[in-house]
Predicted model as a PDB file, atoms N, CA, C, CB and O in Angstrom, pLDDT in the B-factor column:
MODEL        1                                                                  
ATOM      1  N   UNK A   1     -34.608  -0.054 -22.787  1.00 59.00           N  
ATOM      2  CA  UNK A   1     -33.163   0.066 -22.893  1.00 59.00           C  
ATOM      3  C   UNK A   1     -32.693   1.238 -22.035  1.00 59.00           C  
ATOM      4  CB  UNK A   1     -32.729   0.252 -24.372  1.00 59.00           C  
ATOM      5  O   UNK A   1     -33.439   2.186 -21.786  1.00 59.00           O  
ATOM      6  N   UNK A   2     -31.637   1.166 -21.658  1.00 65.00           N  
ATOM      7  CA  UNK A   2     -31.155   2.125 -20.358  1.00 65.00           C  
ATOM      8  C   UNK A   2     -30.571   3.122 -21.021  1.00 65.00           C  
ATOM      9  CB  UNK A   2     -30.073   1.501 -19.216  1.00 65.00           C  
ATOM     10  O   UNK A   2     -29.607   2.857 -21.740  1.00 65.00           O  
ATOM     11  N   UNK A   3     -31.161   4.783 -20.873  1.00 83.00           N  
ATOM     12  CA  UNK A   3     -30.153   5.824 -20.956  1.00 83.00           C  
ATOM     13  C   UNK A   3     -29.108   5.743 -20.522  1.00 83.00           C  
ATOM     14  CB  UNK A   3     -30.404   6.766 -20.556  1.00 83.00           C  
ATOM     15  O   UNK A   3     -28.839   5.480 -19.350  1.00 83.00           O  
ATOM     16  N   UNK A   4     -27.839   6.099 -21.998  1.00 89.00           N  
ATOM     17  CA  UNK A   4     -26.575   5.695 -21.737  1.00 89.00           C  
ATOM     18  C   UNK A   4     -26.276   7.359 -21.005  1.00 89.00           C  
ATOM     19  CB  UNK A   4     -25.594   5.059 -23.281  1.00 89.00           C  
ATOM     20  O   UNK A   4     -25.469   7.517 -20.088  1.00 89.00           O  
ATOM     21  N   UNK A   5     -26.948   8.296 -21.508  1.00 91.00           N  
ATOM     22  CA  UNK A   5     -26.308   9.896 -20.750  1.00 91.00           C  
ATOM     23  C   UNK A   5     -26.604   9.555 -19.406  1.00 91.00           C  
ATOM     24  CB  UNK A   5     -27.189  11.620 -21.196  1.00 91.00           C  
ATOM     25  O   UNK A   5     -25.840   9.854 -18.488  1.00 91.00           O  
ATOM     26  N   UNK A   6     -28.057   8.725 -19.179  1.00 90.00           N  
ATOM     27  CA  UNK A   6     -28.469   8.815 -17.739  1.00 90.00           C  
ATOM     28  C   UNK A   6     -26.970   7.981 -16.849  1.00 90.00           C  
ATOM     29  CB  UNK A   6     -30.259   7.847 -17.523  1.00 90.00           C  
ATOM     30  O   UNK A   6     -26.294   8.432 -15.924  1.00 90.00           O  
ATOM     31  N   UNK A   7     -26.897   7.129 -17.317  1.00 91.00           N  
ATOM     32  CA  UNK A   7     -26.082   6.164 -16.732  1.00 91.00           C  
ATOM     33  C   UNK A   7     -24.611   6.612 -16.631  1.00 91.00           C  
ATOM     34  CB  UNK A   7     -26.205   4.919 -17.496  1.00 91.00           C  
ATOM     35  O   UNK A   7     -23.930   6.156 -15.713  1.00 91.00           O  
ATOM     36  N   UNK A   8     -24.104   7.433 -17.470  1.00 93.00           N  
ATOM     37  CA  UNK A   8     -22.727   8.309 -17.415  1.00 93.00           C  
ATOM     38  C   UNK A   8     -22.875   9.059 -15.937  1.00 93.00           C  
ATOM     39  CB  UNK A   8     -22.594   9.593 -18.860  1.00 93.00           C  
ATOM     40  O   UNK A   8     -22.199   9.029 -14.909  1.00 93.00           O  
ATOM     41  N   UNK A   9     -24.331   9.879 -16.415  1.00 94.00           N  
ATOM     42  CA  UNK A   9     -24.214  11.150 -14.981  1.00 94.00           C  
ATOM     43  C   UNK A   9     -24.549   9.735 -13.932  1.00 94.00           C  
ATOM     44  CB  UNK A   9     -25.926  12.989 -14.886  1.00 94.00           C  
ATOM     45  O   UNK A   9     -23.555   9.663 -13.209  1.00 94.00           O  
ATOM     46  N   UNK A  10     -24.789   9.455 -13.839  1.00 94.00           N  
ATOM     47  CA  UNK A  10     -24.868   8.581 -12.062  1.00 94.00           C  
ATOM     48  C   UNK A  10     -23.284   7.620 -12.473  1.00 94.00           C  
ATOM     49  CB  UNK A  10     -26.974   6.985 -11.680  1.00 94.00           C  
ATOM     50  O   UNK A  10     -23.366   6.844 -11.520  1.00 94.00           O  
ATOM     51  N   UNK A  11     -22.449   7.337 -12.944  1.00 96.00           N  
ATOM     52  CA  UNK A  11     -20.924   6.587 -13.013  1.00 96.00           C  
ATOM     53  C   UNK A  11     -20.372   7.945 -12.552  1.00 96.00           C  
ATOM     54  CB  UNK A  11     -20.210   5.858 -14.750  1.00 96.00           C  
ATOM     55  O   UNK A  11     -20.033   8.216 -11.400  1.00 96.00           O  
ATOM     56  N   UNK A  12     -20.335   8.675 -13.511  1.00 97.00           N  
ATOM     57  CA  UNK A  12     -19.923  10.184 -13.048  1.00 97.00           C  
ATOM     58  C   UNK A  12     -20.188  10.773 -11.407  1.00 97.00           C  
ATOM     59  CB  UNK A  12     -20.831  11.188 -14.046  1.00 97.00           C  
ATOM     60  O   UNK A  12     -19.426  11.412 -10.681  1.00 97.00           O  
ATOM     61  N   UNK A  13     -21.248  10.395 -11.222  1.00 98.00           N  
ATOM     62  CA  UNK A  13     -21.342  11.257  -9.392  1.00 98.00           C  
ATOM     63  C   UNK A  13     -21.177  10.617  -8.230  1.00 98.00           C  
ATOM     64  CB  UNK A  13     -22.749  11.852  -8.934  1.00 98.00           C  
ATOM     65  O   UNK A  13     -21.003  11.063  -7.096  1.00 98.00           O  
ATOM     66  N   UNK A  14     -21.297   8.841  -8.889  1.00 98.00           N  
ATOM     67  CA  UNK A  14     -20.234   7.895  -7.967  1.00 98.00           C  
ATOM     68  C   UNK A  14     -18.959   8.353  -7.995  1.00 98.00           C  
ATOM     69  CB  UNK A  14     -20.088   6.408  -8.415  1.00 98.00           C  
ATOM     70  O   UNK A  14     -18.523   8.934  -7.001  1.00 98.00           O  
ATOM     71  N   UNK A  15     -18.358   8.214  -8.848  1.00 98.00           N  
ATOM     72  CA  UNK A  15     -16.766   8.540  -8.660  1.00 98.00           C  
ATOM     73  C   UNK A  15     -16.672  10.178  -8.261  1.00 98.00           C  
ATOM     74  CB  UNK A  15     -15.809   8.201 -10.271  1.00 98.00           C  
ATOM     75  O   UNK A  15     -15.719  10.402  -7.515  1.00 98.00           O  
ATOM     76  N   UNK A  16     -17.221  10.992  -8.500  1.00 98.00           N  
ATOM     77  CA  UNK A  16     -16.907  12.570  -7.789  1.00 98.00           C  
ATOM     78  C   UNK A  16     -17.348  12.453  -6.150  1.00 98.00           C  
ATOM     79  CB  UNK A  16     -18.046  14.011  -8.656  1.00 98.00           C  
ATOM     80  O   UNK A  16     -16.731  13.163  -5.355  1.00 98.00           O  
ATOM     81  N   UNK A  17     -18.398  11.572  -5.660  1.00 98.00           N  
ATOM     82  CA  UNK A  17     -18.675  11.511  -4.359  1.00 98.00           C  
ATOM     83  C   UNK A  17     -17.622  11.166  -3.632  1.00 98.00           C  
ATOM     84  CB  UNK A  17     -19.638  10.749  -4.107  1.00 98.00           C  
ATOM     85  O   UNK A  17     -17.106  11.805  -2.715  1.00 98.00           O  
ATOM     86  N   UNK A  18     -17.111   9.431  -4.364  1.00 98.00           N  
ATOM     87  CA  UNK A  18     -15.494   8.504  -3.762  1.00 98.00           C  
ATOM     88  C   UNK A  18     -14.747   9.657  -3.602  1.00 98.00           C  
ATOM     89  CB  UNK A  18     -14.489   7.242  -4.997  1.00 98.00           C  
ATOM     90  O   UNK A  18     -14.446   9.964  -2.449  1.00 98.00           O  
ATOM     91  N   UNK A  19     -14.317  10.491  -4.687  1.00 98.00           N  
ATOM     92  CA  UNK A  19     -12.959  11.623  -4.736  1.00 98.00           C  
ATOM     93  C   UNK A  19     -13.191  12.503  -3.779  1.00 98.00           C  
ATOM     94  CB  UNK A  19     -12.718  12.542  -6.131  1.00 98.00           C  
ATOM     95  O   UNK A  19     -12.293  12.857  -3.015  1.00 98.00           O  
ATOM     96  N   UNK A  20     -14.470  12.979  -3.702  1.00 97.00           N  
ATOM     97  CA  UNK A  20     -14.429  14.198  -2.503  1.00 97.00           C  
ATOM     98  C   UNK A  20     -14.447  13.119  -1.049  1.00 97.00           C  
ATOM     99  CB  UNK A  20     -16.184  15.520  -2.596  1.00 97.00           C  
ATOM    100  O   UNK A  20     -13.649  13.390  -0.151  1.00 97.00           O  
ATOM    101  N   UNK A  21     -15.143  12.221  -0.926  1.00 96.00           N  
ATOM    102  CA  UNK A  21     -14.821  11.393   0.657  1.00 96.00           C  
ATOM    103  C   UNK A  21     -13.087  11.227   0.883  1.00 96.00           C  
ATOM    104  CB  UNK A  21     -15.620   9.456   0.629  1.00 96.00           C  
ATOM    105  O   UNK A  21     -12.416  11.536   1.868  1.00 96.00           O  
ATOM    106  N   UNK A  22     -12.672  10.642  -0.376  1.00 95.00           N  
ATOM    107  CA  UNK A  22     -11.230  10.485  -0.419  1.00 95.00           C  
ATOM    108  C   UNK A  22     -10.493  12.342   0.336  1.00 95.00           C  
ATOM    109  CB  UNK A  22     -10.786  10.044  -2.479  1.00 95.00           C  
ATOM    110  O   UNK A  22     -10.316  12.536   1.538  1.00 95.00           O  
ATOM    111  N   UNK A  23     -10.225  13.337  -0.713  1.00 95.00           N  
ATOM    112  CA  UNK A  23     -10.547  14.583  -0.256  1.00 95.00           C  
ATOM    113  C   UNK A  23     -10.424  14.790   1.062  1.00 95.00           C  
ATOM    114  CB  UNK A  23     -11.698  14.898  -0.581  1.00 95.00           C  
ATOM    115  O   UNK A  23      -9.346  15.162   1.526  1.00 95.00           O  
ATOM    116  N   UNK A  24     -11.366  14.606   1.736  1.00 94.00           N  
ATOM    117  CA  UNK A  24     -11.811  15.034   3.087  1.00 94.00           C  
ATOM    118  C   UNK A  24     -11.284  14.157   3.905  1.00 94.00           C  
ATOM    119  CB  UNK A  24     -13.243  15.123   3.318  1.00 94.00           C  
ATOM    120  O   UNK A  24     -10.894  14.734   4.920  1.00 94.00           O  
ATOM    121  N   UNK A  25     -11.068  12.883   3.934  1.00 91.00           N  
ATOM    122  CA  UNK A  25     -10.288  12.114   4.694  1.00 91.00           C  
ATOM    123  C   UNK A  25      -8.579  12.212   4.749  1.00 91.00           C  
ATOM    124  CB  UNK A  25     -10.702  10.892   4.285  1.00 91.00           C  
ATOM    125  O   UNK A  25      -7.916  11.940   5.751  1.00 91.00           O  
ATOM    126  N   UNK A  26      -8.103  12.600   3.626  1.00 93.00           N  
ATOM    127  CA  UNK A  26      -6.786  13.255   3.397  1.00 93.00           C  
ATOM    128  C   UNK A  26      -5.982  14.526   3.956  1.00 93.00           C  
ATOM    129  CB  UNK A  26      -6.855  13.477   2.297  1.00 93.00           C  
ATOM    130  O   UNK A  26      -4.767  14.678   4.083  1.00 93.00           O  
ATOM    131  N   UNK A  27      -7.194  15.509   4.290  1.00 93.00           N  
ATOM    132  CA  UNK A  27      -7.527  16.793   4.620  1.00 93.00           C  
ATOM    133  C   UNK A  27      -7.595  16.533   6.068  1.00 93.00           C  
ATOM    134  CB  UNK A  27      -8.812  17.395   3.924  1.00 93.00           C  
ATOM    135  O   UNK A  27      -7.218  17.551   6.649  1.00 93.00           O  
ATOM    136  N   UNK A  28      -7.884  15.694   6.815  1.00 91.00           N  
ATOM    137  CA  UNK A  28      -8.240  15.440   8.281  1.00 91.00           C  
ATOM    138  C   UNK A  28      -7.483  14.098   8.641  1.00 91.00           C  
ATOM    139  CB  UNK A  28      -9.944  15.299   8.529  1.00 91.00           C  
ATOM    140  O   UNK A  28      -7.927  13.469   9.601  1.00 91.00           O  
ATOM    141  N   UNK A  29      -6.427  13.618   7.994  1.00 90.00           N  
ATOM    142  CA  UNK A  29      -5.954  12.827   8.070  1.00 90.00           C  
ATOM    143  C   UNK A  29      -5.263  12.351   9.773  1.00 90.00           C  
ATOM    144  CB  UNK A  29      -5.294  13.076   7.005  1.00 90.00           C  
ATOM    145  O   UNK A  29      -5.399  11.320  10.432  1.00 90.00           O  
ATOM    146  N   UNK A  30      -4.479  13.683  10.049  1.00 90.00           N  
ATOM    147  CA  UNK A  30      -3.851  13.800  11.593  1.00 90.00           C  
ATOM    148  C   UNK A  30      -5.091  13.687  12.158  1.00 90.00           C  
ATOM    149  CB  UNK A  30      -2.964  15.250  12.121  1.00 90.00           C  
ATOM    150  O   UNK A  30      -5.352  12.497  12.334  1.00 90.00           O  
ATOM    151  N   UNK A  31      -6.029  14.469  12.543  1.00 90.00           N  
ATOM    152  CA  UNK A  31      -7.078  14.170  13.748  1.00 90.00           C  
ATOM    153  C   UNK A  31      -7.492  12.539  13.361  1.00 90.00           C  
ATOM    154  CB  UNK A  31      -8.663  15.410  13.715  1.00 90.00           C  
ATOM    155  O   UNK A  31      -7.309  11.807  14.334  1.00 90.00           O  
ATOM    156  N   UNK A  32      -8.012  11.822  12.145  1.00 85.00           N  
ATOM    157  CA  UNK A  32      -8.409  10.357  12.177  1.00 85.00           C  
ATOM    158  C   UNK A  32      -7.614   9.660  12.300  1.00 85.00           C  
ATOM    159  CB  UNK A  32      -8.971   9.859  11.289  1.00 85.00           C  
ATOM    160  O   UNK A  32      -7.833   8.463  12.113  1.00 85.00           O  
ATOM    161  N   UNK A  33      -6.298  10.143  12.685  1.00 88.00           N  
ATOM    162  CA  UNK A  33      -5.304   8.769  13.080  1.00 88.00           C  
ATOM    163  C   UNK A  33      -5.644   8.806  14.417  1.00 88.00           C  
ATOM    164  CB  UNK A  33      -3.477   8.822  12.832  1.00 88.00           C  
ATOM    165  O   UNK A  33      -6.145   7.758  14.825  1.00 88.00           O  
ATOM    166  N   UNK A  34      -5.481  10.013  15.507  1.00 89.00           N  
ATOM    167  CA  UNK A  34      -5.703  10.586  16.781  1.00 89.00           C  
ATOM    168  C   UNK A  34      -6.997   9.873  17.220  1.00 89.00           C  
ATOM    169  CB  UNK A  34      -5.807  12.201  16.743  1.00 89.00           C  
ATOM    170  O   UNK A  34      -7.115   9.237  18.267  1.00 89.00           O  
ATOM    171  N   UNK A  35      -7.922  10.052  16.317  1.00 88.00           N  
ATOM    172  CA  UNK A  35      -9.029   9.271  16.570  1.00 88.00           C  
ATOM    173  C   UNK A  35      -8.987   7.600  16.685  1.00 88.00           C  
ATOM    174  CB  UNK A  35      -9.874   9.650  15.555  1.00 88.00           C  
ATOM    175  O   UNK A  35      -9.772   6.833  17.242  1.00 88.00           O  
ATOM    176  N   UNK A  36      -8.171   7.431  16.187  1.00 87.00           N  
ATOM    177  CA  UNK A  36      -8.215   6.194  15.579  1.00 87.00           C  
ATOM    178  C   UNK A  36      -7.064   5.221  16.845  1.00 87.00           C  
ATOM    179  CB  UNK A  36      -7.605   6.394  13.695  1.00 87.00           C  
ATOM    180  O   UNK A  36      -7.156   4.065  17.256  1.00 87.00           O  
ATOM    181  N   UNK A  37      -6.122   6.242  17.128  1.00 89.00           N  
ATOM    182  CA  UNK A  37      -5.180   5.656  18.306  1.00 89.00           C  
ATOM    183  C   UNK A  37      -5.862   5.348  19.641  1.00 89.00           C  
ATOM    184  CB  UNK A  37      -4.032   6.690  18.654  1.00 89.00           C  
ATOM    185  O   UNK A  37      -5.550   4.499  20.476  1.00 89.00           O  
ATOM    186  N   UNK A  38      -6.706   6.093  19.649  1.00 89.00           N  
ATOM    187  CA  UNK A  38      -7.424   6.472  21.035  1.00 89.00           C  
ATOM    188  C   UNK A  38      -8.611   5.464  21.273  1.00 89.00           C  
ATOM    189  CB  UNK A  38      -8.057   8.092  21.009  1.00 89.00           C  
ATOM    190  O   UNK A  38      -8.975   4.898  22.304  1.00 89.00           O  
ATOM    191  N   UNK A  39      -9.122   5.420  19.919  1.00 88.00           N  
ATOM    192  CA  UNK A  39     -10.107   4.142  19.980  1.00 88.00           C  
ATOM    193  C   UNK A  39      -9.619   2.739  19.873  1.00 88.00           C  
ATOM    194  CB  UNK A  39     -11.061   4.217  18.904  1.00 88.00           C  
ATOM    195  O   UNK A  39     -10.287   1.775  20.246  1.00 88.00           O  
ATOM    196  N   UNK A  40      -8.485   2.664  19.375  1.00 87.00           N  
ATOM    197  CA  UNK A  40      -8.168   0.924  19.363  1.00 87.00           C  
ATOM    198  C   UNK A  40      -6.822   1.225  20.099  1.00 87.00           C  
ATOM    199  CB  UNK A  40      -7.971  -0.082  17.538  1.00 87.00           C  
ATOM    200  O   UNK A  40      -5.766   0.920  19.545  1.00 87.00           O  
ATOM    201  N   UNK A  41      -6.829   1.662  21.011  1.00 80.00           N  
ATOM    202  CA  UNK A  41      -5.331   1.332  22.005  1.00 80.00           C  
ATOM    203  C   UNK A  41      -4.742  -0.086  22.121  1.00 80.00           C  
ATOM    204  CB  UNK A  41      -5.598   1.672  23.633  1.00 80.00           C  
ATOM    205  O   UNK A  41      -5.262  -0.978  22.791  1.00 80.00           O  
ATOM    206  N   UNK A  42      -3.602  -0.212  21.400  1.00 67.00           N  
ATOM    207  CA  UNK A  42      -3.063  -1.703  21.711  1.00 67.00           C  
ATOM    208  C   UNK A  42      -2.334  -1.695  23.525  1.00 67.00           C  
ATOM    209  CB  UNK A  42      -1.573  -2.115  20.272  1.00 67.00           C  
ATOM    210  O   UNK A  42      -2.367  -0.605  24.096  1.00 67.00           O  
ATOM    211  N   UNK A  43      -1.958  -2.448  24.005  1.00 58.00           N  
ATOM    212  CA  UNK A  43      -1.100  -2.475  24.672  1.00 58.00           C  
ATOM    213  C   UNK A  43       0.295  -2.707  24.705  1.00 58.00           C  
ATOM    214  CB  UNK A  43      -1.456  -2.891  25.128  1.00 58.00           C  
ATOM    215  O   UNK A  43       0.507  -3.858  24.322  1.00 58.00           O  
ATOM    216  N   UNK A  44       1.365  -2.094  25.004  1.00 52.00           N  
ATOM    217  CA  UNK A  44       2.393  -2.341  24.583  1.00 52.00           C  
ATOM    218  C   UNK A  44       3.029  -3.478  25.034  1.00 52.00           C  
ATOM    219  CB  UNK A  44       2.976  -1.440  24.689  1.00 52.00           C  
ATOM    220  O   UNK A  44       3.133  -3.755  26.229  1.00 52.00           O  
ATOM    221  N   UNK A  45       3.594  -4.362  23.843  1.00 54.00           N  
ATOM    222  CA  UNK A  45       4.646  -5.465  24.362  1.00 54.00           C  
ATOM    223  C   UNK A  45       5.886  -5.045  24.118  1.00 54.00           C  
ATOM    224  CB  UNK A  45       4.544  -6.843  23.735  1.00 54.00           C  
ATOM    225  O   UNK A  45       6.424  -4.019  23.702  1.00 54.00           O  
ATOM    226  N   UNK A  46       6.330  -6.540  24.635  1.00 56.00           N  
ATOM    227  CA  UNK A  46       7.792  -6.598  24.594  1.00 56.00           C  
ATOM    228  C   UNK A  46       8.403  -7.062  23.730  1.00 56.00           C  
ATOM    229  CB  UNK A  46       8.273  -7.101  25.411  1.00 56.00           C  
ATOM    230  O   UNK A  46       8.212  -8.240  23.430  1.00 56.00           O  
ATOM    231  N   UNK A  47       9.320  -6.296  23.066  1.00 61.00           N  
ATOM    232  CA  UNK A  47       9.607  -6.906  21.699  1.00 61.00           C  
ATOM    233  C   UNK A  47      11.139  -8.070  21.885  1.00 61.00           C  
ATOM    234  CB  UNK A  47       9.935  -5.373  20.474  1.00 61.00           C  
ATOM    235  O   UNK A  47      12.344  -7.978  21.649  1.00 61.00           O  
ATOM    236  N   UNK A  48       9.866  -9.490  22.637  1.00 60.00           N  
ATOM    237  CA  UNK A  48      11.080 -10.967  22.748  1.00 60.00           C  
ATOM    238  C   UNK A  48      12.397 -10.053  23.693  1.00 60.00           C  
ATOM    239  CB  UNK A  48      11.931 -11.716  20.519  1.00 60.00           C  
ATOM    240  O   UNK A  48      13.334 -10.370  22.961  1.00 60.00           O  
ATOM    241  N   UNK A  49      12.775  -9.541  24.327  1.00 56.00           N  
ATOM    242  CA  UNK A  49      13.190  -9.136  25.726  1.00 56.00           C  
ATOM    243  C   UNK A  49      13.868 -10.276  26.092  1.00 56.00           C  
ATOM    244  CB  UNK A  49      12.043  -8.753  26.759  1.00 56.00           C  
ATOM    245  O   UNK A  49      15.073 -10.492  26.220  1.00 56.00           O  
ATOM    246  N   UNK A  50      12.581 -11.194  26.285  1.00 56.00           N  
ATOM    247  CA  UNK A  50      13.992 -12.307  27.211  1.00 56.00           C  
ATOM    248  C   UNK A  50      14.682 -13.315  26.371  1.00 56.00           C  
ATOM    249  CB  UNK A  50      13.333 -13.456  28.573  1.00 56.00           C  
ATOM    250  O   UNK A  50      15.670 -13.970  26.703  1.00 56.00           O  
ATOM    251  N   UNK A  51      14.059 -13.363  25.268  1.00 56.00           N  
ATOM    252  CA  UNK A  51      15.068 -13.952  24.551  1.00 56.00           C  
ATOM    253  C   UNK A  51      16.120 -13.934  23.476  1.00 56.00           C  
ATOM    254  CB  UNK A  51      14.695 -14.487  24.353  1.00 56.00           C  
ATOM    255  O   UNK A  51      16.130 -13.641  22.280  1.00 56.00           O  
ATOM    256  N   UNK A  52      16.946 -14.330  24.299  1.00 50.00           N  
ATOM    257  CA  UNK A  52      18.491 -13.846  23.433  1.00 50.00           C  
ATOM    258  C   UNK A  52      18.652 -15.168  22.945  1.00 50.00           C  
ATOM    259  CB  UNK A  52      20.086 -13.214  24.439  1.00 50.00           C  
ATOM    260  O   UNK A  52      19.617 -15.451  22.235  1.00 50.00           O  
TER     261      UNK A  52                                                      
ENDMDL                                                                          
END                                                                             
């Protein structure tokens, strides 16, 4: 039968790991957009221009 304390502390250090990745991605948010523009550059269209 499975330790229920064991099984709390590992539910427990999943979710504190998620919160601090969360954390740190929040915290660096401006540079990973920067990153993120630079790596998937769209090209710009035309937003329907010629048609009226």
């Amino acid at each position: 039968m499975l330790n229920l304390s064991a099984t709390l502390i590992a539910f427990l250090s999943f979710v504190a790991v998620v919160l601090f990745i969360c954390v740190v991605a929040y915290r660096n948010a401006d540079s990973l957009e920067a990153f993120v523009e630079r790596k998937f550059r769209r090209k710009a269209h035309r937003h329907n221009s010629d048609l009226k």
